[in-house]
N, C-alpha and C positions, 0 to 999 in steps of 0.2 A: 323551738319545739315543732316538731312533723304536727301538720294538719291531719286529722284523720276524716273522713268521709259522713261520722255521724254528729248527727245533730247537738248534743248531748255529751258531755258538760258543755251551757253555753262561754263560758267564763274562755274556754281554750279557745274559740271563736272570735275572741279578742271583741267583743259586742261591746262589753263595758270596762272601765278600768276599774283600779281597786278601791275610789271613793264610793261606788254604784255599787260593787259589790257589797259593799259592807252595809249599806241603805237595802238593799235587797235581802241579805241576812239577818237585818236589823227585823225588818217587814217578815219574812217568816218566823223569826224567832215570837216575835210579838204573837201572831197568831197562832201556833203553837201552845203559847201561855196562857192565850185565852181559852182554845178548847181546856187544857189543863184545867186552870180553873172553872169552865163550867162544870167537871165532871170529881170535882169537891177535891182538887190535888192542893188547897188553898187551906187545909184543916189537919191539923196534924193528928185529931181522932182517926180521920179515915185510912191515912196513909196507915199507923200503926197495928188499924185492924187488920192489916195483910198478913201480918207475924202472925196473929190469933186465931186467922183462920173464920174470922169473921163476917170479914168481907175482902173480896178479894178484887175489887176496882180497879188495885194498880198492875195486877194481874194483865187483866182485859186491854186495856187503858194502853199499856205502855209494850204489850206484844201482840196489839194489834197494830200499834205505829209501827214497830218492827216489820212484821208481815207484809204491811203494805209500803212499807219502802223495799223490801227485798223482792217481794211476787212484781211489784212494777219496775224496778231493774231490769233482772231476767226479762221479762218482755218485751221490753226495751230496747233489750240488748242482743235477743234474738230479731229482735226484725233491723236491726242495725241502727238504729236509731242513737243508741249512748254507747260511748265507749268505756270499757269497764275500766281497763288500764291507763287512763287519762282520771280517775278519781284515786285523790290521797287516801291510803290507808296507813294509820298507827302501825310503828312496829311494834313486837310482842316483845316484852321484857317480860320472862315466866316467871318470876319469883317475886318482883318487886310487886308486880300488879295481883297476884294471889293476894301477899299481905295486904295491898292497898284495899282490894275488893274487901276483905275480911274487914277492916279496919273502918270502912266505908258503910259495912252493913251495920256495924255495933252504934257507928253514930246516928246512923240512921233510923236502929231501934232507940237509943237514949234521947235524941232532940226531936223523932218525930220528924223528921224533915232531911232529903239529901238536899246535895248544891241547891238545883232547878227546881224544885217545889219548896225549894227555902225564897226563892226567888218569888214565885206564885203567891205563896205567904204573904210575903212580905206587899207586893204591890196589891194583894186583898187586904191591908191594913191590920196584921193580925202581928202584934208583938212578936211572937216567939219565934214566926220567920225572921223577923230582922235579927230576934238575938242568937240563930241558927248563923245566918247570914254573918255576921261577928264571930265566931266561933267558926267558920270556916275561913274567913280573914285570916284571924288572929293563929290558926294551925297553917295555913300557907306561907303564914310570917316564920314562926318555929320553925317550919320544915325549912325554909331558904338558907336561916342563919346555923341551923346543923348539919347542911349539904354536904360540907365536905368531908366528915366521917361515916356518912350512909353512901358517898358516890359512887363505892366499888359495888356497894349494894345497890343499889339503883340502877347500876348498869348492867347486872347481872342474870342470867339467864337470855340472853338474847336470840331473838331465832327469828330475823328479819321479818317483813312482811307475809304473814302466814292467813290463810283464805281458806273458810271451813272447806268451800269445793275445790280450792287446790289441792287443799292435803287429803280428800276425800279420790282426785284427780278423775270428777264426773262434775258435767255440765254445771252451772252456777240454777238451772231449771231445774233440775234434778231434785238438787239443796232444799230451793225456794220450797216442790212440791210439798219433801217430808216436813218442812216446815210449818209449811200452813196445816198437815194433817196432826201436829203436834199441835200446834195452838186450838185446833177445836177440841183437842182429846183434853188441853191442859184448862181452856172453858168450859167446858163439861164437868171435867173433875174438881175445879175450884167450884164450882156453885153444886155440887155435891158435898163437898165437905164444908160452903155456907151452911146450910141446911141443918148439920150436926153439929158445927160450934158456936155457931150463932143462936139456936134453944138452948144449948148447953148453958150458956150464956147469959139466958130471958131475954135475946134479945131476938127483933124479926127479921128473916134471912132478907138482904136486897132485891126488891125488884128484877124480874128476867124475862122480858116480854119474848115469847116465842118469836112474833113475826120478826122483831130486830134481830135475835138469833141467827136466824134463818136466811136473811138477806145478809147479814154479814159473812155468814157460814157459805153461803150460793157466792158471793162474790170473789172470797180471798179464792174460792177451787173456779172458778171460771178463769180469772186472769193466771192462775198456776198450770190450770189445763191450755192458755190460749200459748204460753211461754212456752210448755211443752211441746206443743205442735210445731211453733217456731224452730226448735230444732230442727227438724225437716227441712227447712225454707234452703234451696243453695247458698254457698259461701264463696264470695269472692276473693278470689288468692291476694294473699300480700304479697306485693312485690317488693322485695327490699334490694333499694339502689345500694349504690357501691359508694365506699362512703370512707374515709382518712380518716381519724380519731384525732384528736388536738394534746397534744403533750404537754403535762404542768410537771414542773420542779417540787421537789419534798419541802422545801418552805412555801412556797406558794399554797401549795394545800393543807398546812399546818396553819396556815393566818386563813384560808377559809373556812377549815374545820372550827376554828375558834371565834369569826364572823359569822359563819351562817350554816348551822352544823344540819339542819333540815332544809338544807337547800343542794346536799350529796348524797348520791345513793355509792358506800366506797363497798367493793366486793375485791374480794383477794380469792386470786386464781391460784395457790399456790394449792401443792397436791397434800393428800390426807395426812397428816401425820406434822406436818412442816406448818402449819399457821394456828394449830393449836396452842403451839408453842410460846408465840408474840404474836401480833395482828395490829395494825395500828387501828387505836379506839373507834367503834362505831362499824367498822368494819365488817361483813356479810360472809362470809364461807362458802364457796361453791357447793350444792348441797352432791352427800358420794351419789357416785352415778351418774350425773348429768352431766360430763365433758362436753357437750353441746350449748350449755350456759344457756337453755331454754328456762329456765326461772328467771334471768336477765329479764330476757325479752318479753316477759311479763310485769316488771316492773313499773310504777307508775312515771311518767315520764315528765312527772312536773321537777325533778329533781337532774343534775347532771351527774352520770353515771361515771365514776370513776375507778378503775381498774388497775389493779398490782401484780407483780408476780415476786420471784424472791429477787429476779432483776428484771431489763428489759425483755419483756414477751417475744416468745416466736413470732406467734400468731394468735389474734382475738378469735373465741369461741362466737359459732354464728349468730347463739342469740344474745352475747353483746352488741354485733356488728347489727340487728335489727332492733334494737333500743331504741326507740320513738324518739326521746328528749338526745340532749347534746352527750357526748360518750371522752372523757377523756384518759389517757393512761400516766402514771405516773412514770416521769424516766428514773430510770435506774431500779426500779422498783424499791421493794423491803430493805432492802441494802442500801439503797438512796437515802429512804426515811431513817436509818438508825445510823449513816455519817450526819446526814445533813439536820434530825431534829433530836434524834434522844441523844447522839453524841454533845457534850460540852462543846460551845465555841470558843476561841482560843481570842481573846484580846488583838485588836491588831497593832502591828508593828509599828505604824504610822499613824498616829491617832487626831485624822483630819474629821469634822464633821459628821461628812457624810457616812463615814467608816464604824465610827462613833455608835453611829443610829442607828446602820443594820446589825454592828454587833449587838448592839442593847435589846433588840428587837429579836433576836435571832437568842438568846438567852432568856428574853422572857417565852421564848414558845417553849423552848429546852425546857424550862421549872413547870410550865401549863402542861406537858407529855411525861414530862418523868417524875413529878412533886420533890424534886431536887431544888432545895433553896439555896441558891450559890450568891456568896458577898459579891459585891457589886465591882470589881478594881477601879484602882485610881486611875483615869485616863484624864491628861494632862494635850489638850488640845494643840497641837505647834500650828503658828503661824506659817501661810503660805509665803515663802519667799519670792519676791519676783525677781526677776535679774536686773542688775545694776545697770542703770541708763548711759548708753554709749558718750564718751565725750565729744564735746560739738567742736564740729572742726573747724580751724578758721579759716576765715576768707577776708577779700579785700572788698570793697565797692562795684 
């Protein structure tokens, strides 16, 4: 992976490895859960009065964590300090995560509790996070063993890595501002409509001390106005070296696809009309327009970028060729992937071992890319012959 100049993720910095990582996540996540629970995410009354309009804590609570993770990015990230495209982002599967989100809120109205304040529950000792927490198990369990008649569904709707300021295509500061001027409009407005269904109710609207208002309100527009100014600050060019790309074979990136599927970013170069057609899974679409492959070179580059065409490429678009992380191209392209993985392998003729193994291997990727379950043949292993030992010749004393 290129080193980049900011400080920011320290993880790319190589500071710790991934035991210390996880001890450091461990450690935020902890205190996270603790503000959580001082601020009553440990009571499934309170969470539910957000649907009633009651009270609106998980409101406040949980987009002003938002807020204050995005206003101090942008800032961050205007004075150079973090690099944006060194942080993993989710890709967007549009349909799957609709229902999911839908399906997410109804449990969440029904147990009172989502995942992470099941969690908070639960280590506040309150029953019903844990039997939340069970009930989250017990539907991750469900979900795994009916995987494979939801996975076209699951996989559907894809639209790679999508960034509200990318597709807005204005500064990540910009975002951040309207942001924060949302969140006080949507604080405002929620302890307004406290106010009306919580007497509605007989019950007393939450506490809303002006000064805390106020300092939270001065501080989210101080760090959104200081990110905005950063705009301004000069930008030092990148230079991007000249740089060979590494060639992988269509089985080679079929046993990776199926090892380590969030460990490639695969984009298919092929032009409008020709990858709609097939694409091999997981696969990104040059978005129309950008023949420059500048969405590439936004990608996060903890991934190895791997790139197709319908064969081998002319030439790579510039901003593949400036892709931070490792860039490789598949030979042969699409036409490679459909002899070498969705085509049938053919038994071999000679059926030694070695031969054996890659066919069997090269078949099970075949049934993994096409859900073609093909019977096994009989492959009768033949012994290597060696050649018959010369006879000894004779001699005298």
């Amino acid at each position: 992976m290129a080193m980049s100049g900011s400080l920011f993720p320290v993880y790319a910095r190589d500071l710790f490895g991934h035991g210390w990582g996880l001890v450091a996540g461990t450690l935020i996540g902890m205190a996270f859960g603790f503000v959580l629970e001082r601020a009553g995410f440990g009571r499934a009354r309170n969470l539910a009065a957000q649907f009633y309009l009651t009270d609106t804590r998980v409101l406040k609570v949980m987009f002003s964590a938002i807020v204050t993770a995005m206003v101090g990015l942008a800032l961050l990230s205007g004075l150079g300090l973090v690099d944006l495209t060194l942080l993993t982002i989710p890709e967007t599967f549009l349909w799957p995560q609709l229902v999911g989100g839908l399906l997410l809120g109804v449990g969440f109205i029904v147990s009172g509790y989502c995942p992470g304040t099941g969690v908070v529950a639960a280590a506040s000792g309150n029953l019903d996070g844990a039997a939340s927490l069970l009930g989250v198990a017990a539907g991750s369990l469900a979900f795994g063993l009916v995987y494979a008649p939801l996975e076209s569904f699951y996989l559907s709707g894809s639209m790679g890595v999508v960034t509200l300021h990318g597709a807005l295509g204005v500064p990540m500061a910009v975002v951040a501002a309207g942001v924060v001027a949302m969140a006080v409009g949507a604080f405002l407005g929620g302890e307004a409509l406290e106010r009306v269904f919580a007497r509605r109710a007989g019950l007393v609207p939450p506490a809303s001390p002006r000064v805390v208002k106020t300092r939270v309100f001065a501080g989210f527009a101080a760090v959104a106005g200081l990110a905005l100014l950063a705009l301004a600050l000069p930008r030092k060019p990148v230079e991007v070296a000249a740089r060979v790309p590494d060639r992988v074979d269509a089985v080679a990136l079929a046993r990776k696809l199926v090892a380590d599927p969030q460990g490639v970013w695969l984009l298919d170069l092929r032009p409008e009309g020709t990858k709609d057609v097939a694409r091999i899974p997981g696969a990104i679409p040059l978005p129309a327009g950008d023949a420059a492959g500048t969405f590439a070179a936004g990608l996060a580059p903890t991934r190895t970028l791997v790139v197709y065409a319908e064969g081998d490429p002319v030439a790579l678009p510039a901003g593949v060729l400036a892709y931070r992380g490792p860039v490789s191209v598949l030979v042969g392209g699409y036409a490679a992937w459909q002899a070498g993985v969705l085509t049938a392998p053919v038994p071999p003729a000679e059926a030694t071992p070695v031969r054996i193994a890659e066919f069997e291997a090269r078949r099970a990727l075949h049934s993994r890319f096409t859900g073609a379950v093909t019977e096994a043949p009989k492959l009768v292993v033949r012994p290597v012959s060696s050649a018959p030992a010369a006879p000894k010749k004779g001699g005298g004393c």
